[in-house]
C-alpha positions as CSV (number, residue, x, y, z in Angstrom):
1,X,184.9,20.4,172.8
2,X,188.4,19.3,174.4
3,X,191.1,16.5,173.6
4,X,191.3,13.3,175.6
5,X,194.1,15.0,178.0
6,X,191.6,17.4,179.3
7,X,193.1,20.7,177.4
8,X,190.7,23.1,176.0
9,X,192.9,25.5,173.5
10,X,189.3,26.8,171.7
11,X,188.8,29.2,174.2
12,X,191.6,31.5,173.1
13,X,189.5,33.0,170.2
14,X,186.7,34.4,170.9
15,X,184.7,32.9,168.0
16,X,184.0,29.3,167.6
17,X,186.6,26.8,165.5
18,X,185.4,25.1,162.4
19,X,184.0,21.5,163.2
20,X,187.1,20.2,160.9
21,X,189.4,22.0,162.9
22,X,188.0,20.1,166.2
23,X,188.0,16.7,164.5
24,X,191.5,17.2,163.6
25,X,192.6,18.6,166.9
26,X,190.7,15.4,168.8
27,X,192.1,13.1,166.3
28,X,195.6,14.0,166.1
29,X,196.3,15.0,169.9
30,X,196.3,11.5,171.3
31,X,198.8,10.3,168.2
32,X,201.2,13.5,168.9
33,X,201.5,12.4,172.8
34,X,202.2,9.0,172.0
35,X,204.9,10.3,169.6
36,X,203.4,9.2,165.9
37,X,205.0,11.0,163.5
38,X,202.0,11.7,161.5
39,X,200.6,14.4,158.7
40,X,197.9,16.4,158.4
41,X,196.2,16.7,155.1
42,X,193.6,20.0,155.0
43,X,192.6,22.0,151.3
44,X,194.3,25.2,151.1
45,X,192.2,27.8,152.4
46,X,190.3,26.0,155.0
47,X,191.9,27.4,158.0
48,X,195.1,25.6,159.0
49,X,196.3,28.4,161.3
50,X,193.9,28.3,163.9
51,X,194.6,24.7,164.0
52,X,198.0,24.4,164.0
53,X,198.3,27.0,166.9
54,X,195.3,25.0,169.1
55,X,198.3,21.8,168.6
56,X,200.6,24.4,170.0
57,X,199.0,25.6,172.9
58,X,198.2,21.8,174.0
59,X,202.3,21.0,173.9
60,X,202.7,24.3,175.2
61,X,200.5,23.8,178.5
62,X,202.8,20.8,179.5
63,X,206.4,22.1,178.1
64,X,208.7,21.1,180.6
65,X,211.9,23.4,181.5
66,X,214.6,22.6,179.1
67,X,212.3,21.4,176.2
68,X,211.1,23.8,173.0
69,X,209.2,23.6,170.1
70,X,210.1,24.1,166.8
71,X,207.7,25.0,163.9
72,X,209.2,25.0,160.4
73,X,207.7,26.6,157.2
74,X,209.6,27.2,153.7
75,X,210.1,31.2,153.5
76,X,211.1,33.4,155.5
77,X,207.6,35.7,154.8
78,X,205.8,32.5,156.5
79,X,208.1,32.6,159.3
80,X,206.5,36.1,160.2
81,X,203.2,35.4,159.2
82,X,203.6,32.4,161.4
83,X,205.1,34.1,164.0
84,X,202.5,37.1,164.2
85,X,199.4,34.5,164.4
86,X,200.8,33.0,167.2
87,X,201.9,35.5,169.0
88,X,198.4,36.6,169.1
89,X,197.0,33.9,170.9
90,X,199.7,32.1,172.9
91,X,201.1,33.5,176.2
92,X,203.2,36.6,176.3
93,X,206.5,36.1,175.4
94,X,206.2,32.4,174.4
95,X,206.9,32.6,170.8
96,X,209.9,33.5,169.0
97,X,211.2,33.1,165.5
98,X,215.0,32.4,163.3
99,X,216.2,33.6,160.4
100,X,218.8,35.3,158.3
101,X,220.0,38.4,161.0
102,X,216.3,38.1,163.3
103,X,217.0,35.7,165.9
104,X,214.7,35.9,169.3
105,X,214.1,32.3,170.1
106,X,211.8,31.3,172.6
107,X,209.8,28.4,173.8
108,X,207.8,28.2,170.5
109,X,210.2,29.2,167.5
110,X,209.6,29.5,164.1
111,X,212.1,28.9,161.9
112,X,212.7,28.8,157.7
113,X,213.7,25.7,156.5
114,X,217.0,27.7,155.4
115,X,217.5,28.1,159.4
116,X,216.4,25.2,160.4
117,X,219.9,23.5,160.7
118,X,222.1,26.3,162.2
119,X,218.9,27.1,164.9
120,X,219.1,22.8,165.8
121,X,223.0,23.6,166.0
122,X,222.2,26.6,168.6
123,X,219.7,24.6,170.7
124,X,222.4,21.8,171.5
125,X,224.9,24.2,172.8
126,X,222.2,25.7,175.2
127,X,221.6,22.1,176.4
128,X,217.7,22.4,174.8
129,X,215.9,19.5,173.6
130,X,212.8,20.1,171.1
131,X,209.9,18.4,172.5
132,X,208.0,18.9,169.0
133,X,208.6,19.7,165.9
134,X,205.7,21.0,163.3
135,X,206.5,21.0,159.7
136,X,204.1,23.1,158.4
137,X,203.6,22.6,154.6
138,X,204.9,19.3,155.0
139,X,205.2,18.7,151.3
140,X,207.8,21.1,151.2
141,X,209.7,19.6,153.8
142,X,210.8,16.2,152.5
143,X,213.9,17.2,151.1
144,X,216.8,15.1,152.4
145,X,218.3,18.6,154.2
146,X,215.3,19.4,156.1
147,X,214.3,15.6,156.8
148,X,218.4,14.9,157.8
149,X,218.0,18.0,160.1
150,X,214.7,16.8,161.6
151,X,216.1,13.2,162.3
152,X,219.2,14.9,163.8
153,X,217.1,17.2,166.0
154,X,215.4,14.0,167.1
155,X,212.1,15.5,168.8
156,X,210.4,14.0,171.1
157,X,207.2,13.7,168.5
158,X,206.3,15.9,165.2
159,X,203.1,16.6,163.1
160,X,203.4,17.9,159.5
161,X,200.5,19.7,158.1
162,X,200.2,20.1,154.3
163,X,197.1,21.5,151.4
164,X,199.0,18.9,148.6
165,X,197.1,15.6,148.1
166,X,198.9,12.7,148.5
167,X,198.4,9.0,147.5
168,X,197.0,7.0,149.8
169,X,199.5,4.3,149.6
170,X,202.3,7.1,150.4
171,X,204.5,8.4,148.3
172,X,208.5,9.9,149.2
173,X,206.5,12.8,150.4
174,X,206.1,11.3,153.2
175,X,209.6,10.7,154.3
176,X,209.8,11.1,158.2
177,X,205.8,10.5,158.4
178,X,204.2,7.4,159.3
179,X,201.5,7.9,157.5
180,X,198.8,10.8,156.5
181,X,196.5,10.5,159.8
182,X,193.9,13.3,159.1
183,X,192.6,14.7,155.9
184,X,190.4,17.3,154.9
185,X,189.7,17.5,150.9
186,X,188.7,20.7,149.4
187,X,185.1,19.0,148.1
188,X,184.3,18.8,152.0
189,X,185.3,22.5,152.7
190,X,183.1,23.4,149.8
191,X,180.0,21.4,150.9
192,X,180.9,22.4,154.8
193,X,180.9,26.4,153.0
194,X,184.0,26.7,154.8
195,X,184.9,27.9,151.3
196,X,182.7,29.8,149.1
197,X,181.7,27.3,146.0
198,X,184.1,28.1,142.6
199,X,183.3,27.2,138.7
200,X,185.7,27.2,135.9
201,X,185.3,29.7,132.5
202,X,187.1,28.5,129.5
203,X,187.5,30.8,126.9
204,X,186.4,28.1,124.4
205,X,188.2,28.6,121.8
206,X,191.6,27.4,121.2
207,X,193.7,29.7,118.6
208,X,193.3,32.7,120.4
209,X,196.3,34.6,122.0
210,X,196.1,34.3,125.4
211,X,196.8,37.3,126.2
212,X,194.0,38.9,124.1
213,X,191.8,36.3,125.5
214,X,192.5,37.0,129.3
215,X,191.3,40.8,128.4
216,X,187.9,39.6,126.8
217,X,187.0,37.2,129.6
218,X,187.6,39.7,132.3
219,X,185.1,41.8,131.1
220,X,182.8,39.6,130.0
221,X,183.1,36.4,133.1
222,X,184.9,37.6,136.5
223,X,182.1,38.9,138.7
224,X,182.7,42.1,140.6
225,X,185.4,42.5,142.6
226,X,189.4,42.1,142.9
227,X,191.2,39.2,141.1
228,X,194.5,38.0,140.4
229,X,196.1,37.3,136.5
230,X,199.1,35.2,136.8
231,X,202.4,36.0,135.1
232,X,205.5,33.8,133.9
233,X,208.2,36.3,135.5
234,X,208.7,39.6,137.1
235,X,209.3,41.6,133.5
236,X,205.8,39.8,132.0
237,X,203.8,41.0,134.9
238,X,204.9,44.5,134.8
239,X,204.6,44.4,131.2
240,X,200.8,42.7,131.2
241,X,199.7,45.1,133.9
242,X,200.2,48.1,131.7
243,X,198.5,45.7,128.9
244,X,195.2,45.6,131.2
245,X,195.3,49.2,132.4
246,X,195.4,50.3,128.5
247,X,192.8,48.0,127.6
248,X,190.2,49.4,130.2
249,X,191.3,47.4,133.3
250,X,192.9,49.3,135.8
251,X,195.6,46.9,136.9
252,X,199.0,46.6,138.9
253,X,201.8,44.2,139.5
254,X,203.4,42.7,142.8
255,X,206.6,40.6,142.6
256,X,209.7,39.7,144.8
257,X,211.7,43.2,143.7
258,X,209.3,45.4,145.3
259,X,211.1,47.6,148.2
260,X,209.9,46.1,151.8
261,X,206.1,47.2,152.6
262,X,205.0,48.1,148.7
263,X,203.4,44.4,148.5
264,X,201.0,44.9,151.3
265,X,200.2,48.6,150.2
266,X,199.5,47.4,146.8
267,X,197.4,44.4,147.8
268,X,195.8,46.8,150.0
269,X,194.9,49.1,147.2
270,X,193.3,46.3,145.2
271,X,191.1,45.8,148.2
272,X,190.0,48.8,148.2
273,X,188.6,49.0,144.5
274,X,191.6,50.9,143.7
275,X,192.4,48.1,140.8
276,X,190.7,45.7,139.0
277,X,193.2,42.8,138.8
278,X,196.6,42.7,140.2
279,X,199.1,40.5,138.1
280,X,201.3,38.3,139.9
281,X,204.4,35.8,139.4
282,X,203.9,33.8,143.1
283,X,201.6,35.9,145.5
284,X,199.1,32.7,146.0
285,X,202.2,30.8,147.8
286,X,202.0,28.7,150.8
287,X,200.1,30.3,153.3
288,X,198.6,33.6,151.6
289,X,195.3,34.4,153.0
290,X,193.5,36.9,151.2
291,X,190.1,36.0,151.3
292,X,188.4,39.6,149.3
293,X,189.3,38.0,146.1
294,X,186.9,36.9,143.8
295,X,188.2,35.4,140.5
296,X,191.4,34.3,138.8
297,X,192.7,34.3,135.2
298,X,195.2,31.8,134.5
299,X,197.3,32.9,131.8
300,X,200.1,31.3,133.0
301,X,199.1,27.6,131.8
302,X,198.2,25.1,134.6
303,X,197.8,21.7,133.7
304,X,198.1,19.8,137.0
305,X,195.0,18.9,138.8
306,X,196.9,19.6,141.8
307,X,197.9,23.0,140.8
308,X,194.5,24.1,139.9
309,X,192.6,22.4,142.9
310,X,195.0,25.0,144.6
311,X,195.0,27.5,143.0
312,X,190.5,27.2,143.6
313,X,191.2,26.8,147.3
314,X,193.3,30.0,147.4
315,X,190.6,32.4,146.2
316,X,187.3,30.4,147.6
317,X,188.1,31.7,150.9
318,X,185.2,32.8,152.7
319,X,185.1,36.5,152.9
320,X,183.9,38.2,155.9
321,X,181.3,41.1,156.3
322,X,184.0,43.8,157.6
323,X,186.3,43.0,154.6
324,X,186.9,45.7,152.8
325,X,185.8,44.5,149.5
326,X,182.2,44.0,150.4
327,X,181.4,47.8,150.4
328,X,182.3,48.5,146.6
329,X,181.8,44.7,145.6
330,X,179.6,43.1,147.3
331,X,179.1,40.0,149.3
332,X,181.1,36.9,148.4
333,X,179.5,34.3,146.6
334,X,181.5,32.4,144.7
335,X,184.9,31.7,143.2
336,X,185.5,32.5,139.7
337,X,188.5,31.0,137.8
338,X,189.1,32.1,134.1
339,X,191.1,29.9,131.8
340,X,192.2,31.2,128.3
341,X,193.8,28.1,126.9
342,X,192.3,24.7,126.8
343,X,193.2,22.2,129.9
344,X,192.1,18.4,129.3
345,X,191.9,17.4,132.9
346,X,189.0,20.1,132.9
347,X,186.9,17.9,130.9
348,X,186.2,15.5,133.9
349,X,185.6,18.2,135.9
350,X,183.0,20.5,134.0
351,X,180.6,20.1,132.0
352,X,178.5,22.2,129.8
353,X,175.2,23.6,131.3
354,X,176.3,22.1,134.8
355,X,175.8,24.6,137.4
356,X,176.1,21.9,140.8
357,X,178.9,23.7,142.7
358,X,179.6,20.6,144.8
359,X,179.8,18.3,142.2
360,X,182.8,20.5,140.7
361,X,184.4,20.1,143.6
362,X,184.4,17.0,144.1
363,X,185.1,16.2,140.6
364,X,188.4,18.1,141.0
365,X,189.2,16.8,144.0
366,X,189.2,12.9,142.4
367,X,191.3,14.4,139.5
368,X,194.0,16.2,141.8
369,X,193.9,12.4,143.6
370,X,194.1,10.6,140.6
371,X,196.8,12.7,139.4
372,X,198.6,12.0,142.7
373,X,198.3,8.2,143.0
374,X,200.0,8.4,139.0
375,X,198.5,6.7,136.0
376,X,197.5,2.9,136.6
377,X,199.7,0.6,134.8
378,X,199.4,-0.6,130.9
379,X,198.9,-4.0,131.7
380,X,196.8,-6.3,129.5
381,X,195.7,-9.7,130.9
382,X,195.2,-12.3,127.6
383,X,192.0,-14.1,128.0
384,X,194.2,-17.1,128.4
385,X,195.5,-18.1,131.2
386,X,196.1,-15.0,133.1
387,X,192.1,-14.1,133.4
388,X,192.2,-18.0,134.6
389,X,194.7,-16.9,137.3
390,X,192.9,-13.9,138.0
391,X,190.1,-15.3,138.6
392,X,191.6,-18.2,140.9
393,X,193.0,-14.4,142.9
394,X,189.9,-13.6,143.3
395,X,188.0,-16.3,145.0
396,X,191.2,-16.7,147.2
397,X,190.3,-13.1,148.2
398,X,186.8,-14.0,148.6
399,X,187.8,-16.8,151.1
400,X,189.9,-14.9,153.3
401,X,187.9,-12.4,153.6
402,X,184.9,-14.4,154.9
403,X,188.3,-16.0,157.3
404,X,188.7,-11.8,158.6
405,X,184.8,-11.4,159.4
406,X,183.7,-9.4,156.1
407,X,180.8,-10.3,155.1
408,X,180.4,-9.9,151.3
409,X,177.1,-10.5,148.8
410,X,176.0,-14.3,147.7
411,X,177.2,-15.4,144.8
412,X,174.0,-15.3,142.0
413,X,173.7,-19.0,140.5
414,X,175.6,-19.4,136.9
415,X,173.1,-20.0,134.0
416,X,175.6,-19.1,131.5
417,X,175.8,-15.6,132.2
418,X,179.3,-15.9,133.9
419,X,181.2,-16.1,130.4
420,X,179.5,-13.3,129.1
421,X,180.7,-8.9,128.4
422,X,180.5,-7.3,131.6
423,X,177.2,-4.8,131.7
424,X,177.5,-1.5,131.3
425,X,175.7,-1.1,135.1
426,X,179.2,-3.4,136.5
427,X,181.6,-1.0,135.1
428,X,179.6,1.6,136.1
429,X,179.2,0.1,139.5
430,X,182.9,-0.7,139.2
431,X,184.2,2.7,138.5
432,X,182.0,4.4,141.1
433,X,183.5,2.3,144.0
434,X,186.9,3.3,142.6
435,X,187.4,6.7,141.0
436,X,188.6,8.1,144.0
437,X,191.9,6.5,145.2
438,X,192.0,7.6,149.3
439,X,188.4,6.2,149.5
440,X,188.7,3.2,146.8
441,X,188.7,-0.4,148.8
442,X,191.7,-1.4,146.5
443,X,193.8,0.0,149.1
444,X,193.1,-3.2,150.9
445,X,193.9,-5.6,149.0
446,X,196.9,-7.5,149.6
447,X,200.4,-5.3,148.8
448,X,201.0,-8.2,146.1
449,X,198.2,-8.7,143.7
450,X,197.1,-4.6,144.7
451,X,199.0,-3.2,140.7
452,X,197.3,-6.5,139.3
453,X,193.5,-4.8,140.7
454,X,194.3,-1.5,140.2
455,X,195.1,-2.3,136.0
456,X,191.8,-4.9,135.8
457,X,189.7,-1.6,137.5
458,X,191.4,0.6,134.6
459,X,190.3,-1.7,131.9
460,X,187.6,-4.3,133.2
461,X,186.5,-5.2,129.5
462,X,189.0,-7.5,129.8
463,X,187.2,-9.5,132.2
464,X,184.5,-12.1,132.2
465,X,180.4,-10.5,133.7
466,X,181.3,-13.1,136.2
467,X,184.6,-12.0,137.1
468,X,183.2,-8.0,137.2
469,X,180.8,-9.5,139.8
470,X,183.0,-11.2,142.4
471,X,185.3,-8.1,142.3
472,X,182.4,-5.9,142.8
473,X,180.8,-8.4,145.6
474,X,184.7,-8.2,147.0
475,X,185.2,-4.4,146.9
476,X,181.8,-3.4,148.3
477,X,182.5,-5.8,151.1
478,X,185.5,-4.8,152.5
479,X,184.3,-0.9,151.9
480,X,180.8,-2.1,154.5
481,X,182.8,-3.7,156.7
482,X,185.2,-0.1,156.9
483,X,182.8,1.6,157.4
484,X,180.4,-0.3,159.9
485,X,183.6,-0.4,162.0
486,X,185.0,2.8,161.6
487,X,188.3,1.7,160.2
488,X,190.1,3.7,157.5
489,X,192.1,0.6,156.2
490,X,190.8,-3.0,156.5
491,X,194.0,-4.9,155.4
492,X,193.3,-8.7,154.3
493,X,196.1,-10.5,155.2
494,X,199.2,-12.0,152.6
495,X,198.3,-15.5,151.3
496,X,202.0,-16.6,150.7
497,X,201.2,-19.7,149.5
498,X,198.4,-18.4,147.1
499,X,200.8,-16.3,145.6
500,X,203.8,-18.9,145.1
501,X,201.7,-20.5,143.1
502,X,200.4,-17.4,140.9
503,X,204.0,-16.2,139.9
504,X,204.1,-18.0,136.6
505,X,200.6,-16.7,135.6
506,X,202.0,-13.0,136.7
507,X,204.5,-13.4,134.3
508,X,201.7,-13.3,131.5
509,X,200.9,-9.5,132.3
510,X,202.9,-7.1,130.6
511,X,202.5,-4.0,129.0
512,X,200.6,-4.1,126.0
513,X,203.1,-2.1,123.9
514,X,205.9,-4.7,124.2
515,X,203.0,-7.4,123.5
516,X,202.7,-5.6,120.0
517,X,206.4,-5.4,119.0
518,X,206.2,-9.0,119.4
519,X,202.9,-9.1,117.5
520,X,200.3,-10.4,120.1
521,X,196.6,-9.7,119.5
């Protein structure tokens, strides 16, 4: 399969791309060539190289004389793992890299954010221009030195690519992006088995040392194979490896102080059954691919959704049949992550006696989403007049969207059931259609009344069964009408004078903590 231009960069590997790799390609081509800044969402662990470079090779095919690209990652070990995938696959001699004392530029360079100012300084005084510019792990590069050296550079087009979810409504992550054009959630890798399916241990009880607790669950949870234990610096992980290796579990410890070339011999002896578990302060950064391991112990605590949806993706990568952990372990299976200390935001996640891999992940996925978007608002609407001007928002919604073409369900005739305690099916209903922020039909609602919807969706016993009902008739029509046309965002339009007059009835919603100093029900 090929872009709209006619270019055909799959053929450079001799095995076939993922289909998420081909709809991101297709999908992102025709934007980069008509110079959208956009970003590229895909879970850690899917495969980003392979795509990245196929985006390289089609700006590469037409590069003019005079004109480079610049590809931008956060360390300067990415620059060469960068560097060395592409040089694999790209023309001879096309692809260069900058940093500290190593500096071989060519048409493709890869540079460190560090560099990425004094190699834009170089370019001008060779008279070069940068054609494109891809920040990969884009959430690293919205800092206002690497986006005021990216507006200086002024390419002709960019592309960020980045495994961080973001909220759908943007956030100052996406400084110097229009908007996140592609996205690829860890749930989908997991149902595409483009990652191997993971499930969560927890030690279950809560006043054990965690330490002592990490030991137990190793030998009694992580399958066979290599794993990682995490560690809060570089003295705890020596320190915990001798721990481990005293306690029966032959273990060693990689960190930054390690002489040049002991990391990859020691990662490589781990591989090879030499070890157990291998403790680590940062080895599952940005761009680590090692796909032979099969569980993770986090003793360092994670409570981020986002960290640990992560931190899943980093060891769930498939592992192939030559890897050398499948002689003395076995095939991969699964994904394994221990965790000695309680985490709340696991409790939406897991559940005891579930065993539904793809449920897990996506229930992880809508928690590292929800944590993204933020918490809703406390708002309280009085059942006074501010559900009365709620409701008077909502049949203004109604209307226009039967004025934009969206057809929504008929209204059920009012025998006195309007007044009445939502069901327990509409919140249900209610919560299904929103849980999820980057697929919740909220994100159309007008920008003005959208904190007003998002509150009422957090707490809809507030609201009258009739009320629940045209919000649910609303959202389910605008989320048809997406998908029957294919459009990611179906923006109703602004009803300025609808809103002039609901200004006095917003004034009514305010958090409910200041309603309570002032004693209000």
């Amino acid at each position: 399969m090929s872009d709209p231009t006619g270019y055909d960069p799959w053929t450079l590997w001799p095995d076939p791309p993922r289909a998420w790799q081909v709809r991101a390609y297709n999908t992102l081509i025709p934007m980069i060539r008509s110079r959208r800044s956009v970003m590229a969402q895909a879970c850690t662990g899917a495969g980003k190289t392979r795509f990245q470079i196929a985006v390289l090779a089609n700006i590469l095919a037409t590069l003019k004389p005079g004109w480079v690209i610049v590809v931008s990652v956060p360390k300067q070990s990415l620059v060469e793992q960068t560097y060395e995938a592409a040089r694999a696959v790209l023309p001879s001699g096309s692809v260069g890299r900058w940093y500290g004392s190593r500096k071989d530029p060519s048409r493709v360079t890869v540079v460190c954010h560090a560099s990425a100012g004094p190699f834009v300084d170089w370019l001008g005084t060779q008279g070069q221009r940068i054609a494109f510019w891809m920040a990969d792990e884009a959430h690293r590069a919205d800092g206002d030195v690497l986006v005021d050296v990216i507006q200086r550079a002024k390419p002709y087009t960019r592309l960020g690519v980045t495994a961080t979810p973001f909220p759908s409504t943007g956030s100052t992550a996406l400084r110097g992006w229009e908007e996140i054009a592609f996205r690829y959630t860890l749930d989908e890798a997991v149902r595409d088995r483009v990652l191997v399916p993971f499930r969560f241990v927890q030690f279950g009880r809560s006043d054990e040392d965690a330490n002592e607790a990490v030991i137990e669950m190793i030998k009694r949870d992580a399958p066979p194979g290599p794993g990682l234990v995490s560690a809060t610096d570089i003295t705890d992980a020596e320190w915990y490896a001798v721990q481990l290796t005293d306690n029966g579990i032959p273990a060693i410890a990689v960190h930054s102080k390690l002489r040049k070339g002991e990391e990859g011999k020691r990662i490589a002896a781990l591989l090879r059954g030499e070890y157990r578990a291998m403790v680590h302060v940062d080895l599952l950064t940005e761009g680590r691919d090692i796909p032979g391991l099969r569980w993770l112990a986090a003793r360092r605590p994670r409570g981020s959704a986002i960290a640990i949806a992560q931190e899943a993706g980093r060891i769930s990568r498939v592992c192939r049949d030559d890897d050398p952990t499948v002689a003395w372990a076995g095939p991969k299976t699964e994904a394994v992550i221990l965790m000695p200390r309680y985490v709340p935001v696991l409790e939406s996640v897991t559940q005891v006696g579930e065993v539904t891999p793809d449920l897990t992940a996506q229930r992880l996925q809508a928690a590292a989403e929800r944590e993204a978007a933020g918490p809703p608002r406390e708002v309280v609407l009085p059942l006074t007049e501010a559900v009365k001007a709620f409701d008077g928002y909502l049949q203004a919604l109604l209307k226009q969207a039967a004025e934009e073409g969206i057809k929504v369900e008929a209204d059920t005739p009012d025998d006195g059931w309007r007044n009445k305690a939502p069901t327990g099916m509409q919140v249900a209903l209610l919560a299904d259609l929103t849980d999820t922020p980057r697929k919740s039909p909220v994100k159309n609602i007008p920008a003005s009344g959208r904190e007003v919807v998002r509150a009422v969706v957090a707490r809809p016993g507030i609201l009258t069964r009739g009320q629940v009902q045209d919000l649910l008739r609303l959202l389910r029509g605008v989320r048809d009408y997406a998908v029957k046309y294919a459009r990611e965002r179906v923006h109703l339009p602004e009803n300025r004078r609808f809103w002039r007059g609901m200004m006095e009835a917003k004034t009514v919603i305010e958090p409910a903590a200041e309603r309570a100093l002032r004693g209000g029900a």
